[in-house]
Backbone and ligand atoms as CSV (ligand in chain L), in Angstrom:
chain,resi,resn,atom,element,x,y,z
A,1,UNK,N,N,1.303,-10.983,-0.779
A,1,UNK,CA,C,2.496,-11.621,-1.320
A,1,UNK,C,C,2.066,-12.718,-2.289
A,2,UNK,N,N,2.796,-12.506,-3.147
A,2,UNK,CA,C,2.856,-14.310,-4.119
A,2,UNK,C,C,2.959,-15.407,-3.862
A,3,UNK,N,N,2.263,-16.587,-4.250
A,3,UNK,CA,C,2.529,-17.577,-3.595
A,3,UNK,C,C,2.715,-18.470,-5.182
A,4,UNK,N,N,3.546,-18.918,-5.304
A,4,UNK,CA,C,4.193,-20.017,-6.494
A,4,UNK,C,C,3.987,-21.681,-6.121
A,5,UNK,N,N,3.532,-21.850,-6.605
A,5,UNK,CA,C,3.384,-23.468,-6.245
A,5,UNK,C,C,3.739,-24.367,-7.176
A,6,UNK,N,N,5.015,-24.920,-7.375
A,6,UNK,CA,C,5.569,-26.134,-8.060
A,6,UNK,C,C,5.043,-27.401,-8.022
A,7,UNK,N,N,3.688,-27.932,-9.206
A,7,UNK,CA,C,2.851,-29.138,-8.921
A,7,UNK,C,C,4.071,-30.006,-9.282
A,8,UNK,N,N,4.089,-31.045,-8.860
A,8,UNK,CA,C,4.525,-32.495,-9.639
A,8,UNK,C,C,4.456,-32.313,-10.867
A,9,UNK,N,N,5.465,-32.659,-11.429
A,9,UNK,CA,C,5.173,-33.685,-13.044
A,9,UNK,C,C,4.163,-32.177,-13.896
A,10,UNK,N,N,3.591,-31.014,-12.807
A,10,UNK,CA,C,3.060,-30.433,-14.157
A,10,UNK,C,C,3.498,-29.189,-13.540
A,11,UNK,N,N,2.647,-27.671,-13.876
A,11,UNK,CA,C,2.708,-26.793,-13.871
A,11,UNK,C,C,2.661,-25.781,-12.836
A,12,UNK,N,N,3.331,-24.501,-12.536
A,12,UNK,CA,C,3.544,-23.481,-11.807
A,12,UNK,C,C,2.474,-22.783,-11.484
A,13,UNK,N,N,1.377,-23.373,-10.434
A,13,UNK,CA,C,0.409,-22.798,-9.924
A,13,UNK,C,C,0.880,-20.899,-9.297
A,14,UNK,N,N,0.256,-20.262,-9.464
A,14,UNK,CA,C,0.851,-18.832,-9.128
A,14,UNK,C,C,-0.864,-18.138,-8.861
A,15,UNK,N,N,-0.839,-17.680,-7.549
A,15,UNK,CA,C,-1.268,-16.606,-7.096
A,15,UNK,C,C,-1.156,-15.684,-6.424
A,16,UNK,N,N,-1.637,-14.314,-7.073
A,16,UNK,CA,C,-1.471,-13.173,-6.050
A,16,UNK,C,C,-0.343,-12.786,-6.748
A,17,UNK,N,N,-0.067,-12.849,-8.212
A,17,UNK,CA,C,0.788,-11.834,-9.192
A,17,UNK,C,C,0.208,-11.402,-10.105
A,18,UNK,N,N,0.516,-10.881,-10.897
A,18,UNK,CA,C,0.505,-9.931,-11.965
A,18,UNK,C,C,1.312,-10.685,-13.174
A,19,UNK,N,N,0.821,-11.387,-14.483
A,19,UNK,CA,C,1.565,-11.867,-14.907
A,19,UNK,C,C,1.849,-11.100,-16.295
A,20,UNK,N,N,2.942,-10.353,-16.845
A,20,UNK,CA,C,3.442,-9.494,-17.751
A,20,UNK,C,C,4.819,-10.282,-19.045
A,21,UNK,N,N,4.104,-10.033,-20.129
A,21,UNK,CA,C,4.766,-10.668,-21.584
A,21,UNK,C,C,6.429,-9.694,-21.255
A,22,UNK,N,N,7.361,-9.511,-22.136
A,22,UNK,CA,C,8.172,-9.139,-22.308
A,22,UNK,C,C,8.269,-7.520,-22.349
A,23,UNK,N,N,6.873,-6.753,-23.148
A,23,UNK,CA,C,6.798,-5.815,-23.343
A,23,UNK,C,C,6.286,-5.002,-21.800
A,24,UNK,N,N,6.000,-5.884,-20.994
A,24,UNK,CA,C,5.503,-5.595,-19.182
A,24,UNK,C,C,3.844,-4.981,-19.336
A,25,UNK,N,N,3.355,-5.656,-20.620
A,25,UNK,CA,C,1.628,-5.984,-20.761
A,25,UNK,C,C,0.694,-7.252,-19.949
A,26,UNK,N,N,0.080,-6.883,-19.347
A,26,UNK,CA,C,-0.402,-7.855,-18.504
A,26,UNK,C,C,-1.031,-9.158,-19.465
A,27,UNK,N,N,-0.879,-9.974,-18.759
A,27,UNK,CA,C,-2.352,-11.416,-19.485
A,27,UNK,C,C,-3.393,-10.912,-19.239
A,28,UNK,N,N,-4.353,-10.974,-19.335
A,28,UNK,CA,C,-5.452,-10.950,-18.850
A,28,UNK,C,C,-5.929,-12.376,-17.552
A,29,UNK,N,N,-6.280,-11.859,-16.657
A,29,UNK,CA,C,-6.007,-13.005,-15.334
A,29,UNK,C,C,-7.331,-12.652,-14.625
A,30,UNK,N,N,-8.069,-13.622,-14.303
A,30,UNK,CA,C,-9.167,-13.385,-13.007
A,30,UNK,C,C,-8.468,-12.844,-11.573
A,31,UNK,N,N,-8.620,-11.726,-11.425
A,31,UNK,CA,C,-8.488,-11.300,-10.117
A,31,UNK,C,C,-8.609,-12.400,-8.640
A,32,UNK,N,N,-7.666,-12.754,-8.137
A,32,UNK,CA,C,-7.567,-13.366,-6.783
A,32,UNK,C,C,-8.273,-15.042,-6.818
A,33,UNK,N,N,-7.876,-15.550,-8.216
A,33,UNK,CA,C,-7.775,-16.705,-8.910
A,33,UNK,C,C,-6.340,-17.213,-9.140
A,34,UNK,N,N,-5.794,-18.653,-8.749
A,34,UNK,CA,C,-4.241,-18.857,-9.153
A,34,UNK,C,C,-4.642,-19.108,-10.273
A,35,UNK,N,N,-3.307,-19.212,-11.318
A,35,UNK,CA,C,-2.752,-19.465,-13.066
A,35,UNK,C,C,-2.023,-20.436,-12.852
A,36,UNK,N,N,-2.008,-21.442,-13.671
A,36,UNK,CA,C,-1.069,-22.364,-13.922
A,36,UNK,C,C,-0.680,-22.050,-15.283
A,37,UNK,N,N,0.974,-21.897,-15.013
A,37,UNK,CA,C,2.054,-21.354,-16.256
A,37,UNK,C,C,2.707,-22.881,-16.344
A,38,UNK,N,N,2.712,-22.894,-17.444
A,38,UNK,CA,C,3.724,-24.280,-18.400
A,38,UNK,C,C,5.239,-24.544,-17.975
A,39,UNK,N,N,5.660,-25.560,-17.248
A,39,UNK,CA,C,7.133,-25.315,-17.150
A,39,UNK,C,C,7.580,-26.677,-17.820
A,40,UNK,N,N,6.717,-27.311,-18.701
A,40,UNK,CA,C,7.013,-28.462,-19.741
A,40,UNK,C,C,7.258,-27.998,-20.938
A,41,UNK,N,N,6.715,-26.906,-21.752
A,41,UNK,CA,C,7.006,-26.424,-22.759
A,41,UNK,C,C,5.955,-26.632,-24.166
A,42,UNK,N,N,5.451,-27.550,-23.727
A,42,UNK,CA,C,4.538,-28.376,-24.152
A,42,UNK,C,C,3.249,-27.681,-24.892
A,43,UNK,N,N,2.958,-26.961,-23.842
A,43,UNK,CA,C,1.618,-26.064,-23.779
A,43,UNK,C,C,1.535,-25.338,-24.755
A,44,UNK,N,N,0.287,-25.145,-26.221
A,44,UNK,CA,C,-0.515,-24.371,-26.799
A,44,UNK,C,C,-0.784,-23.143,-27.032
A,45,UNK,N,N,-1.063,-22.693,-25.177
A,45,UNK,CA,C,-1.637,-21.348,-25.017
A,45,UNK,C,C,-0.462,-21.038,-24.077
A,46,UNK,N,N,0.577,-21.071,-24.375
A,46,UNK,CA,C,1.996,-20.260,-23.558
A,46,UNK,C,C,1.701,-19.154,-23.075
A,47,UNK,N,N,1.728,-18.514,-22.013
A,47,UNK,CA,C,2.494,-19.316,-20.619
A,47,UNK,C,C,1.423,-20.041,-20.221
A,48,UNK,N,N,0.377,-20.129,-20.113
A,48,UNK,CA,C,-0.325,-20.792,-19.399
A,48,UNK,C,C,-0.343,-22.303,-20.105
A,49,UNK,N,N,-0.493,-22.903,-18.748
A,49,UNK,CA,C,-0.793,-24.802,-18.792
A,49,UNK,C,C,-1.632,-25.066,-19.694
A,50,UNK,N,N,-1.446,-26.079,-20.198
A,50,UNK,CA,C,-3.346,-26.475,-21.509
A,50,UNK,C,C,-3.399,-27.785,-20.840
A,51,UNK,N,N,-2.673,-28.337,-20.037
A,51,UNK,CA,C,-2.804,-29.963,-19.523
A,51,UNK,C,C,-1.925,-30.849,-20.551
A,52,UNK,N,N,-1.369,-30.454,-20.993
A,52,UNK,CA,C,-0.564,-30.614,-22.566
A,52,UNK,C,C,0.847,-31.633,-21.862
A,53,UNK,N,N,1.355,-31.459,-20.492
A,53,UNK,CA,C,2.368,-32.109,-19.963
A,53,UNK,C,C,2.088,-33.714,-19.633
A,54,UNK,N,N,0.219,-33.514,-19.265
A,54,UNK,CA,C,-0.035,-35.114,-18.693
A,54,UNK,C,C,0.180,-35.570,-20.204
A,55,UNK,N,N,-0.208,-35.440,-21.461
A,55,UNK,CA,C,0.086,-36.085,-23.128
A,55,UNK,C,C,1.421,-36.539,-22.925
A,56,UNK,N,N,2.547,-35.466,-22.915
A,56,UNK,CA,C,3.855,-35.668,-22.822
A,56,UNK,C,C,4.340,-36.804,-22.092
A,57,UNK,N,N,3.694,-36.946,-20.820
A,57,UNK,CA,C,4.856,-37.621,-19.916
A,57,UNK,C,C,5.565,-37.055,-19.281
A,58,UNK,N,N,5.328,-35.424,-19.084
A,58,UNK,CA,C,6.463,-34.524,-17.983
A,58,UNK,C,C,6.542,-34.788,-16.714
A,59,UNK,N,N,8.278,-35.297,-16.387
A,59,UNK,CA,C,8.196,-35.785,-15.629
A,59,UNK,C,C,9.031,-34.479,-14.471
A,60,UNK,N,N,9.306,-34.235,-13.858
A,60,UNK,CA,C,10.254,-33.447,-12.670
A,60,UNK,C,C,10.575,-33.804,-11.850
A,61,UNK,N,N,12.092,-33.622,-11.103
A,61,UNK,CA,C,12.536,-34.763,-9.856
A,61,UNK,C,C,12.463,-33.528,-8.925
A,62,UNK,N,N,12.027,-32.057,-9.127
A,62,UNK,CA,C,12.017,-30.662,-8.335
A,62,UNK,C,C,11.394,-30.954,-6.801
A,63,UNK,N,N,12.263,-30.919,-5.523
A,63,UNK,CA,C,11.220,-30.889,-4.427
A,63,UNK,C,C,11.892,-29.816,-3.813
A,64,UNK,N,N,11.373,-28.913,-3.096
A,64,UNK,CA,C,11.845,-28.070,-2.049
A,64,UNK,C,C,13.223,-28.778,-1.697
A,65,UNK,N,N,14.775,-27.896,-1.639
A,65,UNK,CA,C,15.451,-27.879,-1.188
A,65,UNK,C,C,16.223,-27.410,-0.246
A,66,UNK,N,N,17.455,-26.882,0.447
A,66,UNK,CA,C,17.975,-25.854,0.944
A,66,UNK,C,C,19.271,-25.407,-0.231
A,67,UNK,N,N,19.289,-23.986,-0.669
A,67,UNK,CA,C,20.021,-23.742,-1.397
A,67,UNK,C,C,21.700,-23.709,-0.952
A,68,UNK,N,N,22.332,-23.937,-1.724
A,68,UNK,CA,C,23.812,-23.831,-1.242
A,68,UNK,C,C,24.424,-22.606,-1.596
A,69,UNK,N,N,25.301,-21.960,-0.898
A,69,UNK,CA,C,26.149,-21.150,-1.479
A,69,UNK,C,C,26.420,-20.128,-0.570
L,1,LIG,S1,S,3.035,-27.709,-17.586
L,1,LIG,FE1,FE,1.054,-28.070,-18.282
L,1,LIG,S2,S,1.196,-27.903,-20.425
L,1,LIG,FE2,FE,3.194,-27.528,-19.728
């Protein structure tokens, strides 16, 4: 299974996926290594993190919630 990990203030640690562009072409990814994907926007080498958020100042108030509905 996948495991997604929402850092603080930076990026979407992800292991144990498969990560695919629009056309459903893979990245190229180290096998059974996590990726950190950009959720500042910030980043260079999209999707992946460049560290480009600590420059920014990205900040996130995101903590584990319980969803409503
Ligand atoms: S989250 Fe790291 S560069 Fe965007």
């Amino acid at each position: 299974m996948a495991k997604i990990t929402v850092k603080a203030n930076g990026p979407y640690l992800v292991l144990g996926a498969e990560i695919v562009d629009e056309t459903g072409a893979p990245f190229p990814v180290e096998a059974g290594k996590a990726v950190a994907l950009c959720r500042c926007g910030a980043s260079q080498r999209k999707p992946f993190c460049d560290g480009s958020h600590a420059k920014i100042g990205f900040h996130a108030e995101e903590r584990a919630v319980a969803l409503k509905g």
